[in-house]
N, CA, C and O of each residue as an XYZ file, in Angstrom:
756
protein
N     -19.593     -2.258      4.649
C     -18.356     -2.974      4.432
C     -17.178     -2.014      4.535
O     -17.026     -1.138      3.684
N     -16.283     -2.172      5.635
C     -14.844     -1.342      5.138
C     -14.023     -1.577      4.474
O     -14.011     -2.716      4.009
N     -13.031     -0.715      4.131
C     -12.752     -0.644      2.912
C     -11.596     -1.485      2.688
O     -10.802     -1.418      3.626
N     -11.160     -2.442      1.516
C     -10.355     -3.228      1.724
C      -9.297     -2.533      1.833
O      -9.381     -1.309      1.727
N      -7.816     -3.285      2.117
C      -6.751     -2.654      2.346
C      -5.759     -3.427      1.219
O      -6.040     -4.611      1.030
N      -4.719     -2.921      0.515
C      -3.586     -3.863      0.268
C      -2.186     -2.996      0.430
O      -1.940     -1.828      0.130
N      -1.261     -4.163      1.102
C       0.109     -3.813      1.239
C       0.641     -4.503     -0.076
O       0.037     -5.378     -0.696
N       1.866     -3.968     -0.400
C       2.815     -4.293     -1.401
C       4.110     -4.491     -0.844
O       4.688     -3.518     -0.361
N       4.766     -5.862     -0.842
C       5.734     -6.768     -0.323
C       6.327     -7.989     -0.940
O       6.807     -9.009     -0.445
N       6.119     -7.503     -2.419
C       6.867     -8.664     -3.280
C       7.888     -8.348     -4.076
O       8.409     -8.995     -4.984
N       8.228     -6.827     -3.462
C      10.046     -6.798     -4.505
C      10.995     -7.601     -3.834
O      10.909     -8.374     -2.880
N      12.147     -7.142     -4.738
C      13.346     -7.817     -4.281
C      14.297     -7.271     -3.337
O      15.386     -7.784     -3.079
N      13.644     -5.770     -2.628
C      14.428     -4.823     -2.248
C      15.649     -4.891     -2.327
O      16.261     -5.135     -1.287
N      16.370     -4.705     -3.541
C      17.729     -5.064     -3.643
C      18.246     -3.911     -3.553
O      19.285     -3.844     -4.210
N      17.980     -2.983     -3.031
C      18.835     -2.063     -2.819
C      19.161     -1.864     -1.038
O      20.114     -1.322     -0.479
N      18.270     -2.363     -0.622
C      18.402     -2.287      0.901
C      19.686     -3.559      0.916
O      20.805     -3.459      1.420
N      19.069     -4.782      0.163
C      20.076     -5.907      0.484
C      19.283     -6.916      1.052
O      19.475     -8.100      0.776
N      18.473     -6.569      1.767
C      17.701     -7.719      2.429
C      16.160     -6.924      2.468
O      15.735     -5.769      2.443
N      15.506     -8.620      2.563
C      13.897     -8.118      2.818
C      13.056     -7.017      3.611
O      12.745     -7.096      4.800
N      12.716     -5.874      2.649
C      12.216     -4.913      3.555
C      11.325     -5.202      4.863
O      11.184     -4.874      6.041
N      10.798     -6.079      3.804
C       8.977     -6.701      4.768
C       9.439     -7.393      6.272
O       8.767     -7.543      7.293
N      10.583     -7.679      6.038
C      10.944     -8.357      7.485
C      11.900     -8.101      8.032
O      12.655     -8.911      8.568
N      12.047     -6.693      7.975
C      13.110     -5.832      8.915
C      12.540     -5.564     10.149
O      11.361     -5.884     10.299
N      13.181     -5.005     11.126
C      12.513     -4.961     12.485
C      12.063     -3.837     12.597
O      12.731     -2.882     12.202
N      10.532     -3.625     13.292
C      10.456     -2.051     13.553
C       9.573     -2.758     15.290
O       8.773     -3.617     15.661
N      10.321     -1.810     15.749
C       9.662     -2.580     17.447
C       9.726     -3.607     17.935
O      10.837     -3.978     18.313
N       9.051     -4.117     18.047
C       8.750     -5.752     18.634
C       8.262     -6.760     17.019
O       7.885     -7.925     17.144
N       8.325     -6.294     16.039
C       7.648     -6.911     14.970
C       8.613     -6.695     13.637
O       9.792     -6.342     13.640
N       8.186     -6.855     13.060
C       8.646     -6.515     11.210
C       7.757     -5.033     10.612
O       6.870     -4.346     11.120
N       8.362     -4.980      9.535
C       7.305     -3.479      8.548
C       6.297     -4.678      7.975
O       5.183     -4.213      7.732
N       6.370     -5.597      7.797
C       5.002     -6.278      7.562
C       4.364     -6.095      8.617
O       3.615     -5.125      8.736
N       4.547     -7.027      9.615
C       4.139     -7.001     10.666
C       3.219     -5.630     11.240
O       2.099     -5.716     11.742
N       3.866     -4.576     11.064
C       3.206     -3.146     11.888
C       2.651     -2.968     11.117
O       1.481     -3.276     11.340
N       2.859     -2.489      9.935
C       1.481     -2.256      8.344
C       0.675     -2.741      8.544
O      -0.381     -2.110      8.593
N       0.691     -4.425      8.823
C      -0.747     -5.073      8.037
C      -1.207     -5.004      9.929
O      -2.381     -5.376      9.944
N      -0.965     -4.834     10.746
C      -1.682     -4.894     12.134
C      -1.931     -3.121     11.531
O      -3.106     -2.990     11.874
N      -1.643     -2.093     11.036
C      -2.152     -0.780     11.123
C      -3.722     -0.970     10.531
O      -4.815     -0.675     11.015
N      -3.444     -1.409      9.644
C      -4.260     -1.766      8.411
C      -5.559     -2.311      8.968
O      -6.700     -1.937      8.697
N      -5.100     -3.438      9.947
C      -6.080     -4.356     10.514
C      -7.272     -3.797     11.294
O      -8.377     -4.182     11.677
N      -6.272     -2.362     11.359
C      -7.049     -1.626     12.820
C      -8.780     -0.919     11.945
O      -9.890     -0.871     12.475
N      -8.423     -0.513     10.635
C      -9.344      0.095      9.919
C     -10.136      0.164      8.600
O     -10.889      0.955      8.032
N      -9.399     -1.501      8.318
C      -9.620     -1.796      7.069
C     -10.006     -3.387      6.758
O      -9.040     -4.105      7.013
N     -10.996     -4.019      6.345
C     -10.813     -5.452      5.677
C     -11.681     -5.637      4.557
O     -12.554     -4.855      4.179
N     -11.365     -6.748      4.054
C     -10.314     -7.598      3.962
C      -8.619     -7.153      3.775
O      -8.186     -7.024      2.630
N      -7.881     -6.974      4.739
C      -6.221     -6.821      4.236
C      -5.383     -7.918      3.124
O      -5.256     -9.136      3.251
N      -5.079     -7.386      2.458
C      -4.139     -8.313      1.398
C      -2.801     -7.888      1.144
O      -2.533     -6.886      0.480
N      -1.824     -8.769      1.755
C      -0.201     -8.462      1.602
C      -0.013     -9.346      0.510
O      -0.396    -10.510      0.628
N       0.603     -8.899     -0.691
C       1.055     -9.051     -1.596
C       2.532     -9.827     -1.529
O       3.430     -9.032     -1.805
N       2.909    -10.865     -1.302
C       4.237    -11.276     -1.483
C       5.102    -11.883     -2.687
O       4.431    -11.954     -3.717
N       6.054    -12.212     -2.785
C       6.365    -12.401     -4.225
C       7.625    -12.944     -3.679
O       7.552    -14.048     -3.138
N       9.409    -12.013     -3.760
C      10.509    -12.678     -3.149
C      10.687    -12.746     -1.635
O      10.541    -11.826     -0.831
N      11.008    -13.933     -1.416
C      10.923    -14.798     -0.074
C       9.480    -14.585      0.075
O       9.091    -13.783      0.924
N       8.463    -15.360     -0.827
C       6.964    -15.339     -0.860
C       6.933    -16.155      0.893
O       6.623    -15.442      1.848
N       7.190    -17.253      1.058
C       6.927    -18.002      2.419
C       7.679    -17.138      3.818
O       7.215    -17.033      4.953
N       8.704    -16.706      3.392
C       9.170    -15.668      4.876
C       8.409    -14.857      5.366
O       8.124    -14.720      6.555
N       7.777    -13.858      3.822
C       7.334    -12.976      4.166
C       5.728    -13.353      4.554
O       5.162    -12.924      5.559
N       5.118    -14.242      3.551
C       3.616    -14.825      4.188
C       3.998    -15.031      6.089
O       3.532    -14.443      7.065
N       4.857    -15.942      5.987
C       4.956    -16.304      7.759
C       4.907    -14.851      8.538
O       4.590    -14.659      9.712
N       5.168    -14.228      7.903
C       5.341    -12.469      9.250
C       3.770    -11.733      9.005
O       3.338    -10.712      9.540
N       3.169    -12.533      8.116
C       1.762    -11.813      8.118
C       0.837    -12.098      9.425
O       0.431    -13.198      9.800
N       0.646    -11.043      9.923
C      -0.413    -11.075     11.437
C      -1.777    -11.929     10.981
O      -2.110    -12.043      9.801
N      -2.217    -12.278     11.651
C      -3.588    -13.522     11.870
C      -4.516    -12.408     11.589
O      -4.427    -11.397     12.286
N      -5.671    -12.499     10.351
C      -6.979    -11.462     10.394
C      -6.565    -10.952      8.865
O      -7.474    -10.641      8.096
N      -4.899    -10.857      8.351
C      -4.657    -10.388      6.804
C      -4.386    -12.043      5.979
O      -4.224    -13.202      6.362
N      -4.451    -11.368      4.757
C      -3.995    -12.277      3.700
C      -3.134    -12.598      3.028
O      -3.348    -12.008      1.968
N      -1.759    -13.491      2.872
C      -0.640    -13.084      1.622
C      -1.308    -14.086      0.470
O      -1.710    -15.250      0.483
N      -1.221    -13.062     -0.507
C      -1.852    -13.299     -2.025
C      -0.207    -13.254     -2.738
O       0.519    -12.266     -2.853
N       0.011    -14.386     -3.067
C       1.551    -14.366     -3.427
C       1.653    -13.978     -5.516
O       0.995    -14.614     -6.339
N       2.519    -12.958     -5.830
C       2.676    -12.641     -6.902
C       3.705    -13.433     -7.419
O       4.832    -13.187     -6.991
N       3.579    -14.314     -8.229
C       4.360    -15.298     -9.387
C       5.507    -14.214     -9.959
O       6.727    -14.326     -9.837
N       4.824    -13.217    -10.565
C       5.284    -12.455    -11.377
C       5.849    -10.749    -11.138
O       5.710     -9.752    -11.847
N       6.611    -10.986     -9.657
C       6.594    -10.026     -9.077
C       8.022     -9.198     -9.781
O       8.252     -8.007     -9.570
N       8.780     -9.978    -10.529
C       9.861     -9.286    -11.191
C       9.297     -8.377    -12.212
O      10.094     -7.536    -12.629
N       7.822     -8.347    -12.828
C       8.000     -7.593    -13.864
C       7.769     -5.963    -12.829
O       8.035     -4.937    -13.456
N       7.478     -5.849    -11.903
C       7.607     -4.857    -11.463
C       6.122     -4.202    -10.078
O       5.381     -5.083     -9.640
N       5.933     -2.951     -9.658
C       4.611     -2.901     -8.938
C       3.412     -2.955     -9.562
O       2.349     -3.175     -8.982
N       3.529     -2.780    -10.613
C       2.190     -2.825    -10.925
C       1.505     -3.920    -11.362
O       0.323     -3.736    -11.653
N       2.279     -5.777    -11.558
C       1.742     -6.698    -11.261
C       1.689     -6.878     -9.654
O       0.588     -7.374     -9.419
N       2.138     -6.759     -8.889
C       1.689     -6.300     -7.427
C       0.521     -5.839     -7.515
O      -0.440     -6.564     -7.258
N       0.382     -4.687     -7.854
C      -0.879     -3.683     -7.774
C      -2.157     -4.355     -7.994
O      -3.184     -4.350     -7.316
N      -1.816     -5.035     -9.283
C      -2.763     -6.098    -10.088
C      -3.076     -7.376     -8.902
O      -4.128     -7.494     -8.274
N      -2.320     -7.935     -8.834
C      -2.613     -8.960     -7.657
C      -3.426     -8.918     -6.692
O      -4.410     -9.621     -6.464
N      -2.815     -7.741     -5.910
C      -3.454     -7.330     -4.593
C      -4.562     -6.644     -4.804
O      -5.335     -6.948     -3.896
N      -5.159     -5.718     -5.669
C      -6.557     -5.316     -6.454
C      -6.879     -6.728     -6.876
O      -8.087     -6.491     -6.839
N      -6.853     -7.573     -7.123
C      -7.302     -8.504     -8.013
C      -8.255     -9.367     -7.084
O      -9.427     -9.688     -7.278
N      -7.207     -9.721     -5.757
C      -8.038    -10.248     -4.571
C      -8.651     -9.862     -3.580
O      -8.790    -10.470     -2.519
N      -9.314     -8.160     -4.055
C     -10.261     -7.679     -2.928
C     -11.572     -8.259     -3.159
O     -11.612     -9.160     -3.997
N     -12.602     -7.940     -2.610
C     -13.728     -8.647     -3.100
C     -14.643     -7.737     -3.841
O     -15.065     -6.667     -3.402
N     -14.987     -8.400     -5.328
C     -15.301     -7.283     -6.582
C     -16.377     -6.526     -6.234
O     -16.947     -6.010     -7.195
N     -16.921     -6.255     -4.948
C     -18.535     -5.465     -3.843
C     -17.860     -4.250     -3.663
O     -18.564     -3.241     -3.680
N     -16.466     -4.101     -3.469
C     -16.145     -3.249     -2.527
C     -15.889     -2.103     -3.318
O     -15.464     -2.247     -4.464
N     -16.132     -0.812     -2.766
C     -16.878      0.261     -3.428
C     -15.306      1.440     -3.847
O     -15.204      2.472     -4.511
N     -14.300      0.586     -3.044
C     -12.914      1.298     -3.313
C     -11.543      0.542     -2.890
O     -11.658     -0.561     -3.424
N     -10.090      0.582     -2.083
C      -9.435     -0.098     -1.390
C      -8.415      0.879     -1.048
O      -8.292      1.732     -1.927
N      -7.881      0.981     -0.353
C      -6.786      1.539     -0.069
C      -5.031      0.734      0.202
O      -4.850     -0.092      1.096
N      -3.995      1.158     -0.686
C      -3.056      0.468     -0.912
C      -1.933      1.127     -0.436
O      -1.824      2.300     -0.795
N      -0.797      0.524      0.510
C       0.188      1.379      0.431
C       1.975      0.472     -0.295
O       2.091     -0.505     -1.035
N       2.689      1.061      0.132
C       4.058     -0.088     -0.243
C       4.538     -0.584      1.032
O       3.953     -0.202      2.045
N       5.539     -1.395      1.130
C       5.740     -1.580      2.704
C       6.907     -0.944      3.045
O       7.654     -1.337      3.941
N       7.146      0.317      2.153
C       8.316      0.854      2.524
C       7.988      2.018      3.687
O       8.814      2.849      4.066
N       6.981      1.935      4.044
C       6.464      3.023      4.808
C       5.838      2.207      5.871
O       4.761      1.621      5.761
N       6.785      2.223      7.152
C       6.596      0.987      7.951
C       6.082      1.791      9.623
O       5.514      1.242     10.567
N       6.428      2.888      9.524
C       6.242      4.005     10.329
C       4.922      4.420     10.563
O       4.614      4.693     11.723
N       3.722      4.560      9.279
C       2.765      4.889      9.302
C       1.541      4.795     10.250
O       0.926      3.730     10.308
N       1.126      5.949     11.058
C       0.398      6.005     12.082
C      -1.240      5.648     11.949
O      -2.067      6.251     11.266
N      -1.384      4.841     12.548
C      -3.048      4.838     12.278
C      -3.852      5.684     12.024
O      -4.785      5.680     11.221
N      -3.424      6.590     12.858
C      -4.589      8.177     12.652
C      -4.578      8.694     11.379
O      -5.519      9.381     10.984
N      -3.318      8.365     10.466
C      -3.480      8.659      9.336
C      -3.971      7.769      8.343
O      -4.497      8.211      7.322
N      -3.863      6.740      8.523
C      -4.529      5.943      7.978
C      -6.210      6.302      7.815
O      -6.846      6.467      6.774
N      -6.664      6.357      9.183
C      -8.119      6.465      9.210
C      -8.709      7.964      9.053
O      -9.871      8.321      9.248
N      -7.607      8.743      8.650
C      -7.899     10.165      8.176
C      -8.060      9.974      6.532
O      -8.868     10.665      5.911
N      -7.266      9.029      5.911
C      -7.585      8.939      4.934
C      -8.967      8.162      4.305
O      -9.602      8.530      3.317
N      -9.243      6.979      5.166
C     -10.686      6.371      4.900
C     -11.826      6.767      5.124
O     -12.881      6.267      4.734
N     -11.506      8.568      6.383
C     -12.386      9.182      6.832
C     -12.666     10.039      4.882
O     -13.544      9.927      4.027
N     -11.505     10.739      4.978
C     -11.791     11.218      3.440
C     -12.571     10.773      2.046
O     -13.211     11.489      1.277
N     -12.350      9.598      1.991
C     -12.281      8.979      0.691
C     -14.319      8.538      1.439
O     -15.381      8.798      0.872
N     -14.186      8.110      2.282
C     -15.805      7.707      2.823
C     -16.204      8.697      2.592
O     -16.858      8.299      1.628
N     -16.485     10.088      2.628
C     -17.261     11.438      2.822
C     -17.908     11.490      1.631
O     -19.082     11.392      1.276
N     -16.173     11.784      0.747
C     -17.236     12.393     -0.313
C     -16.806     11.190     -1.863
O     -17.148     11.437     -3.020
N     -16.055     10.020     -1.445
C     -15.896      9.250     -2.613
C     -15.245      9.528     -4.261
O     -15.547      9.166     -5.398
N     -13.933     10.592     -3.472
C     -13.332     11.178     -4.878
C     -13.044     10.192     -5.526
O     -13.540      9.197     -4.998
N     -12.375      9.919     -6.589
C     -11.190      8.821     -7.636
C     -10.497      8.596     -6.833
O     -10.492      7.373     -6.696
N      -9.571      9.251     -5.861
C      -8.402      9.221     -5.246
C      -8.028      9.911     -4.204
O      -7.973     11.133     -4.338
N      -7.663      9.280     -2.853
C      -7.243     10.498     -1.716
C      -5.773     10.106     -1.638
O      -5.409      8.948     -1.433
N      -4.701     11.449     -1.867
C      -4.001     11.045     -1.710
C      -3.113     11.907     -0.832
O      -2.882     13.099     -1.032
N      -2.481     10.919      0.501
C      -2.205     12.173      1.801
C      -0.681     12.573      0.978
O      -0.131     11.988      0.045
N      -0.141     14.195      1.978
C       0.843     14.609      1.834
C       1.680     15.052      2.485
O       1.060     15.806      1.734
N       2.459     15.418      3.101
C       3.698     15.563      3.778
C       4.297     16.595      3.648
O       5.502     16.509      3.414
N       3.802     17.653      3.732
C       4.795     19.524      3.403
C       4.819     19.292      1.657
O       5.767     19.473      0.892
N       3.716     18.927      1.411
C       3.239     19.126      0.046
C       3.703     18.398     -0.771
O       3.775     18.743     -1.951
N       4.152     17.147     -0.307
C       4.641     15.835     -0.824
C       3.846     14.851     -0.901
O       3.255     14.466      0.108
N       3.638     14.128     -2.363
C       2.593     13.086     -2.209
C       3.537     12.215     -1.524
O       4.735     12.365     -1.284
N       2.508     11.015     -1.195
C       2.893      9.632     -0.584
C       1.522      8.833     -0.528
O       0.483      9.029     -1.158
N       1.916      7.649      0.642
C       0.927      6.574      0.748
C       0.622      6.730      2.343
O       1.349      7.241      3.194
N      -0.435      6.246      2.469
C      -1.605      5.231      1.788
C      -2.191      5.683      0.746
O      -2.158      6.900      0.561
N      -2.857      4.846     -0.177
C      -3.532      5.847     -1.599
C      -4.658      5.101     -1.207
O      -4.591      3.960     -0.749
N      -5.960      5.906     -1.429
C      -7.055      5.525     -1.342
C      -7.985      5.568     -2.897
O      -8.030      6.655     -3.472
N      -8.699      4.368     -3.526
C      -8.792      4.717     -4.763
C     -10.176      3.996     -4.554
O     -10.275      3.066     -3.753
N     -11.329      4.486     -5.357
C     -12.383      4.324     -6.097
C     -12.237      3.116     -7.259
O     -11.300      2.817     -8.000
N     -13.700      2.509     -7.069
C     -14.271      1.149     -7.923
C     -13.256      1.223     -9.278
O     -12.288      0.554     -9.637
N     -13.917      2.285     -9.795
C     -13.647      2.749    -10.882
C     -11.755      2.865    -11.885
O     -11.385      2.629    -13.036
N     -11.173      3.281    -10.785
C      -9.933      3.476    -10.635
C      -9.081      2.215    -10.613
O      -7.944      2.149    -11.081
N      -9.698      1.280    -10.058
C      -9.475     -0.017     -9.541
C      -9.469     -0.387    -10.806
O      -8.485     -0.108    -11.491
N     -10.409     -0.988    -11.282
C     -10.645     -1.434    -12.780
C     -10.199     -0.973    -13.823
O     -10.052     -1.794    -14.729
N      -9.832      0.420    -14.098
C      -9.105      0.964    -14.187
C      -7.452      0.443    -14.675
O      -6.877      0.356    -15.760
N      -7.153      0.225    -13.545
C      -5.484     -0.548    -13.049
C      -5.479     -1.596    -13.310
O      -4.384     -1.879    -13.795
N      -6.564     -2.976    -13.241
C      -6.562     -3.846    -13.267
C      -6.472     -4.047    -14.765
O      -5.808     -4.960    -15.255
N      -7.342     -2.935    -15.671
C      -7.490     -3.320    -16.984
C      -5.763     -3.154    -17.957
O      -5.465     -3.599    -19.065
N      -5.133     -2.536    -17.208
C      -3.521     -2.238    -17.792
C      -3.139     -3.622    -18.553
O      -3.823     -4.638    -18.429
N      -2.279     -3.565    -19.143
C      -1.357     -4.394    -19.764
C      -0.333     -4.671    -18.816
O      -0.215     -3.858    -17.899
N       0.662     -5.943    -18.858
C       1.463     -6.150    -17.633
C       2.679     -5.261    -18.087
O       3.695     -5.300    -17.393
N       2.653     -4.669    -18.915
C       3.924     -3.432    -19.870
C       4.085     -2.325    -19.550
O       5.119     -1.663    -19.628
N       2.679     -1.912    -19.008
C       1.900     -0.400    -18.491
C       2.956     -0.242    -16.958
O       3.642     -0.862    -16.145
N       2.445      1.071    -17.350
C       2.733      1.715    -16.023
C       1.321      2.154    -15.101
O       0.301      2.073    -15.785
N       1.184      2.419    -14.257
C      -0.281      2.893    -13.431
C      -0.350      4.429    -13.367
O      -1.402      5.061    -13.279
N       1.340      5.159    -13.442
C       1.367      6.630    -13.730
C      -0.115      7.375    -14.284
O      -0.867      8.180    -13.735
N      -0.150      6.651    -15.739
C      -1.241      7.514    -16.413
C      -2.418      7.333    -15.829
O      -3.137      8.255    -15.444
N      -2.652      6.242    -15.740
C      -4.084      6.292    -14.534
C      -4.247      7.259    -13.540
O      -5.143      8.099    -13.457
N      -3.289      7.064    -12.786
C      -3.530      7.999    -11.184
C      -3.082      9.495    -11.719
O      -3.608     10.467    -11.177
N      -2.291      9.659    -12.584
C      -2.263     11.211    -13.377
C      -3.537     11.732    -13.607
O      -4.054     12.683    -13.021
N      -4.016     11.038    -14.509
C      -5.335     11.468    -15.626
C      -6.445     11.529    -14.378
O      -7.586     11.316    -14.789
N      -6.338     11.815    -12.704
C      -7.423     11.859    -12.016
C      -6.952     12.798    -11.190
O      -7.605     12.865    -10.148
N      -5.826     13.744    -11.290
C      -5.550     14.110     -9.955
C      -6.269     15.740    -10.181
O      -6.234     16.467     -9.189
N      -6.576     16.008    -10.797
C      -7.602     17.084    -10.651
C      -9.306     16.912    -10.516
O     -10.154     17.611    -11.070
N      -9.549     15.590     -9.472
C     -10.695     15.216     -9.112
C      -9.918     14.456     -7.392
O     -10.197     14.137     -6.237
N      -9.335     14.497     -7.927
C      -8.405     13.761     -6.235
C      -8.633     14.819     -5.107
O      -8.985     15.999     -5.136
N      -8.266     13.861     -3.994
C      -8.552     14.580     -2.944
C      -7.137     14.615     -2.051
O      -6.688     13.632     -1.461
N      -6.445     16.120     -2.071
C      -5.030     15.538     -1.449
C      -5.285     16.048     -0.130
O      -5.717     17.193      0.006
N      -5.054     15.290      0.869
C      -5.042     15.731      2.085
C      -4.000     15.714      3.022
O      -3.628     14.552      3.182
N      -3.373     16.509      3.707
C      -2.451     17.323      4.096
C      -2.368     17.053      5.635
O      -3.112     17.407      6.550
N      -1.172     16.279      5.620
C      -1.581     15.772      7.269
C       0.368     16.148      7.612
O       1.257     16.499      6.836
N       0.380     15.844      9.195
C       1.485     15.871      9.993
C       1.794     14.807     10.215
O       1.688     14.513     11.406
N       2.362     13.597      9.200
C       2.695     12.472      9.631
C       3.764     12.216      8.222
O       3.357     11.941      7.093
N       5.293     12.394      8.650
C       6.120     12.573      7.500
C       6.528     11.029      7.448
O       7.656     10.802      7.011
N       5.578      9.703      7.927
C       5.880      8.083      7.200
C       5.078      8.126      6.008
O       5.179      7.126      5.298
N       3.983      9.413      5.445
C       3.458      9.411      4.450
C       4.473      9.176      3.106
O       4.322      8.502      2.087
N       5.817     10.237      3.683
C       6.531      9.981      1.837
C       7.779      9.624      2.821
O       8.898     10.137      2.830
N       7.272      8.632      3.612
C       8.937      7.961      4.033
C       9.222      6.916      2.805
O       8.314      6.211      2.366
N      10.173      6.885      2.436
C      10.701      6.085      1.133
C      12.191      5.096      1.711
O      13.323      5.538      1.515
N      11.945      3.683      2.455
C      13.538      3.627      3.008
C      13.777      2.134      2.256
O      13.375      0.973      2.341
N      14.620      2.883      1.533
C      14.920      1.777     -0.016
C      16.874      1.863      0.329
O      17.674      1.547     -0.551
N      17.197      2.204      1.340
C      19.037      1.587      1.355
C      19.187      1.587      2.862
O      18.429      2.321      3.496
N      20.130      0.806      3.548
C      20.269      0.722      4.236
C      20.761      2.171      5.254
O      20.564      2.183      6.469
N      21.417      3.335      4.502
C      21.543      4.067      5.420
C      20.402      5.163      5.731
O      20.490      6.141      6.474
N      19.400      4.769      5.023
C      17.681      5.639      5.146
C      17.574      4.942      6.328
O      17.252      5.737      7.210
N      17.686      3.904      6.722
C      17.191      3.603      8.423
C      17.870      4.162      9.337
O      17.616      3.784     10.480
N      18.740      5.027      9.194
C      19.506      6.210     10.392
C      18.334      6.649     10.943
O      17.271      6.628     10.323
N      18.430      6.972     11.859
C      17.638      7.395     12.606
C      17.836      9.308     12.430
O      18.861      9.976     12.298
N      16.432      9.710     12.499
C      16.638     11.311     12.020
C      16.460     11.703     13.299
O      16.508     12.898     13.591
């Protein structure tokens, strides 16, 4: 079974102003290119939607899922909860990213599922000139883990309390800690 995937696409991106998930990147949206990256190396995919739940479901590619979050104001980590919630409870780990990272190259993607398959740490998590970021790749364990939080919690202490069993891996692909949360982060570098 490969490994499930989930995107996160139910804020309010109110700092950009408008819906991240359905900004343009190419011929498509950052939904759009994520959950087709995703598609390439991962299922079941689950996009998480929440504000403009139906816009953003409609930009989901044919083969993923939008699992819509009710409760997407209290913050990501009912996201987190959601989209963990609807992988299927077999699967031995999942890998999650945000959809603010719309750039993200497949090869890294499947460098990370290559990782996390080998040797099955808690956590692979890639980096960028020694910068964490996403995709995060997480273990059964970890999962349940997150799921068991309170909706008050943060997921910090979880993914803290493992990173000296984590696996950080160190790649050349700087959409790992691309973060584009205002409108003038989409300048072009």
């Amino acid at each position: 079974m490969p490994l499930p995937g989930v995107i996160l696409a139910a804020g309010r991106s109110s700092r950009m102003g408008r819906d991240k998930a359905l900004l343009p990147v190419g011929d498509t949206t950052w939904i759009g290119r994520l959950a087709s990256v995703f598609l390439q190396a991962l299922g079941p995919v689950v996009v998480v939607v929440g504000h403009h739940a139906n816009e953003v479901a409609a930009a989901v590619p044919e083969g993923a899922t939008a699992v819509r979050n009710r409760d997407y104001d209290r913050g990501m980590l009912s996201s987190l909860q959601t989209g963990l919630g609807a992988i299927p409870a077999e699967a031995p780990g999942a890998v999650f990213t945000l959809v603010d990272h719309p750039h993200l190259r497949p090869e890294t993607l499947a460098a990370v599922v290559e990782a996390f398959e080998r040797t099955a740490p808690p956590m692979v998590i890639p980096r960028y000139r020694g910068e964490r970021g996403h995709p995060v790749a997480v273990r059964r364990d970890v999962i349940d883990e997150l799921l068991a939080l309170p909706a008050t919690a943060s997921p910090k202490p979880v993914v803290r309390a493992r990173y000296e069993e984590a696996t950080f891996l160190d790649l050349d692909d700087p959409a790992v800690t691309e973060d584009l949360d205002r409108p003038e982060d989409l300048a072009p570098r």
